[in-house]
Backbone as CSV, one residue per row, in Angstrom:
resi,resn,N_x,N_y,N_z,CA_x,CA_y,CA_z,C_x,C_y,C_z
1,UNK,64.668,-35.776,-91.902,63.676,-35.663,-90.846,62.344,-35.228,-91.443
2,UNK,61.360,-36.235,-90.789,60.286,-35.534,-91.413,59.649,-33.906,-90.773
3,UNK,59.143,-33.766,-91.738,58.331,-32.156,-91.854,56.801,-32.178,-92.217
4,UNK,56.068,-31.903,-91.212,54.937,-31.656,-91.358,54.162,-30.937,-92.530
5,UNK,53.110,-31.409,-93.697,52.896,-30.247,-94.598,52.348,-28.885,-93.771
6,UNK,52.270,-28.354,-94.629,51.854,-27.051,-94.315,50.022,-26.923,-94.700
7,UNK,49.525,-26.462,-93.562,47.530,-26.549,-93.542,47.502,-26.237,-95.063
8,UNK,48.347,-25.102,-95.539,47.897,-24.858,-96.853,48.181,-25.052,-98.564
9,UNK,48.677,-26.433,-97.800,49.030,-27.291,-98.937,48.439,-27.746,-99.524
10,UNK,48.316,-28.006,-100.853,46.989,-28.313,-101.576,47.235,-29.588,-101.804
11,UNK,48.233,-30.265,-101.900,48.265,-31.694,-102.588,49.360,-32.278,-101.828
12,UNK,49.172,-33.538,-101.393,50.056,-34.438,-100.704,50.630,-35.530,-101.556
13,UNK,52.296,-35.827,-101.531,52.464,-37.197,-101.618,51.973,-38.634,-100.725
14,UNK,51.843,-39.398,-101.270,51.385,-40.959,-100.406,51.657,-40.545,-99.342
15,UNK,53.006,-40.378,-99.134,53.822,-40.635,-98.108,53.904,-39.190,-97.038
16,UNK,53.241,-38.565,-97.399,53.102,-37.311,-96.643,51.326,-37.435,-96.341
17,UNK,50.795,-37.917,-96.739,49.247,-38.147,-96.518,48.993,-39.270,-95.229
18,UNK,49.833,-40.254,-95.991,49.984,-41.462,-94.705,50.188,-40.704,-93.314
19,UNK,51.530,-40.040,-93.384,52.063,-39.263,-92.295,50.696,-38.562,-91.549
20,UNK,50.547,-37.536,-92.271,49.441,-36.623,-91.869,48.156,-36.818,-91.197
21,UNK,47.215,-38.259,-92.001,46.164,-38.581,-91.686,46.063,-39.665,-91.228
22,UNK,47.397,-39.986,-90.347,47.726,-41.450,-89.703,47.733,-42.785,-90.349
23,UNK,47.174,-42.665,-91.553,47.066,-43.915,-92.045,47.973,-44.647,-92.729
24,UNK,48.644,-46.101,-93.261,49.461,-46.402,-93.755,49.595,-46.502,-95.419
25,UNK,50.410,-45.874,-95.611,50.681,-45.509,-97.184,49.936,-46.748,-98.293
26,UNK,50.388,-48.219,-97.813,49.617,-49.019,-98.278,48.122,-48.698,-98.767
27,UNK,47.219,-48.299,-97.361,46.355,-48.344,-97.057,45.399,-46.427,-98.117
28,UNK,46.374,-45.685,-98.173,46.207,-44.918,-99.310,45.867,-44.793,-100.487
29,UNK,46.942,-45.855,-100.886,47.015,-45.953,-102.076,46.065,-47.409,-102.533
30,UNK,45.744,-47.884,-101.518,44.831,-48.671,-101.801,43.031,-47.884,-102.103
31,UNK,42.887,-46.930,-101.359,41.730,-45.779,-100.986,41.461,-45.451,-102.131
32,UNK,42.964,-44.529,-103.017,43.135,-44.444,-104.399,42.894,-45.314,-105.429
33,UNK,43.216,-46.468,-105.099,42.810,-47.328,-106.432,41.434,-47.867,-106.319
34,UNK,40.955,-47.772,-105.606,39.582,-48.223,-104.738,38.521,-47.129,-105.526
35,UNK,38.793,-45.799,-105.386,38.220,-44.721,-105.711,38.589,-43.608,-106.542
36,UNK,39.014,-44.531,-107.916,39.565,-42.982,-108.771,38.639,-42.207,-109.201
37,UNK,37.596,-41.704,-108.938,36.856,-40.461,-109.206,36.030,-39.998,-108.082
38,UNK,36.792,-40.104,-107.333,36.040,-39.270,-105.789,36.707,-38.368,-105.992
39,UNK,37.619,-37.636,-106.526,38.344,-36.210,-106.742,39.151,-35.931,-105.818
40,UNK,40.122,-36.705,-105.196,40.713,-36.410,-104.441,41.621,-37.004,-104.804
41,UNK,42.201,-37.374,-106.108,43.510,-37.617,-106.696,43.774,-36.709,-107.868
42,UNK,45.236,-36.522,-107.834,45.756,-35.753,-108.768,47.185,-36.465,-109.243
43,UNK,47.230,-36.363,-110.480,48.901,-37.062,-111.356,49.471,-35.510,-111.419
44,UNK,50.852,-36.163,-111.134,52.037,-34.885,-111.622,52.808,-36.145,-112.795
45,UNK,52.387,-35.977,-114.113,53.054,-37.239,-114.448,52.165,-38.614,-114.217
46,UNK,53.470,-39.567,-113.847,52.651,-40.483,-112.753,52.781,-40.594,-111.551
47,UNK,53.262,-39.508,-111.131,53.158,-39.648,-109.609,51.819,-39.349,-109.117
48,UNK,51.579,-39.984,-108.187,50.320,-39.908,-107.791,50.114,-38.588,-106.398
49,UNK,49.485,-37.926,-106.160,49.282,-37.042,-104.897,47.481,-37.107,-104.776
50,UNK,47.840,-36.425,-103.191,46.290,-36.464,-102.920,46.150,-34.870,-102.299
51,UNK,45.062,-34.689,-102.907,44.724,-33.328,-102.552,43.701,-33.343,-101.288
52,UNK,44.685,-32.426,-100.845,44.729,-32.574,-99.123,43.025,-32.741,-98.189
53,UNK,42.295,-31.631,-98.669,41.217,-31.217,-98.542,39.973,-32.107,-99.104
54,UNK,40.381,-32.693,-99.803,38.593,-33.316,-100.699,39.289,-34.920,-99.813
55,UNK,40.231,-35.141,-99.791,40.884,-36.574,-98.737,39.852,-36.261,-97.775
56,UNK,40.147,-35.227,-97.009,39.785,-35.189,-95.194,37.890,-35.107,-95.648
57,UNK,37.602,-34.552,-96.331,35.838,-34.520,-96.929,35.424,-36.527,-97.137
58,UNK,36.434,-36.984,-98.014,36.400,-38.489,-98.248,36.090,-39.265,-96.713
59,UNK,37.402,-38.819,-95.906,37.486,-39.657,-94.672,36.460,-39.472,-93.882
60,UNK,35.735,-38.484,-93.580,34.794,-37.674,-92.570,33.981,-38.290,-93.584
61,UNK,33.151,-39.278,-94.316,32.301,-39.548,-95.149,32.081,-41.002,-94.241
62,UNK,33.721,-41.689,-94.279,33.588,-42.957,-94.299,34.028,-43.554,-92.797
63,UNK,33.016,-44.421,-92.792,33.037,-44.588,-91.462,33.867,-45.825,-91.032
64,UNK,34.800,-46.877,-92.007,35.679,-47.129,-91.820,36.718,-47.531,-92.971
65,UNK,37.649,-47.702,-92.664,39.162,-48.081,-94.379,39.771,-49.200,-93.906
């Protein structure tokens, strides 16, 4: 079952970002490859996450995805 992150989570998987900020994981990770130095990606490895906070600064920028 899903679980909501927690406000003070610093970094999201795809798939917990999708969840969170309504948008479709596709559509994420497309954002991500679109924009690797807007600072709102982080590698564990290669997994990819998005840090929660500089995302929602990104989205509130753009006026559409």
């Amino acid at each position: 079952m899903y679980q909501p992150p927690s406000p003070e989570k610093y970094a999201l998987t795809v798939e917990q970002a999708a969840d969170y900020f309504s948008i479709g994981h596709k559509k994420v990770r497309q954002i991500a490859d679109e924009h690797p130095d807007a600072g709102f990606i982080l590698y564990n490895g290669t997994k990819l996450l998005i840090k929660c906070r500089k995302f929602e600064q990104f989205l509130d920028q753009t006026s559409s995805i």
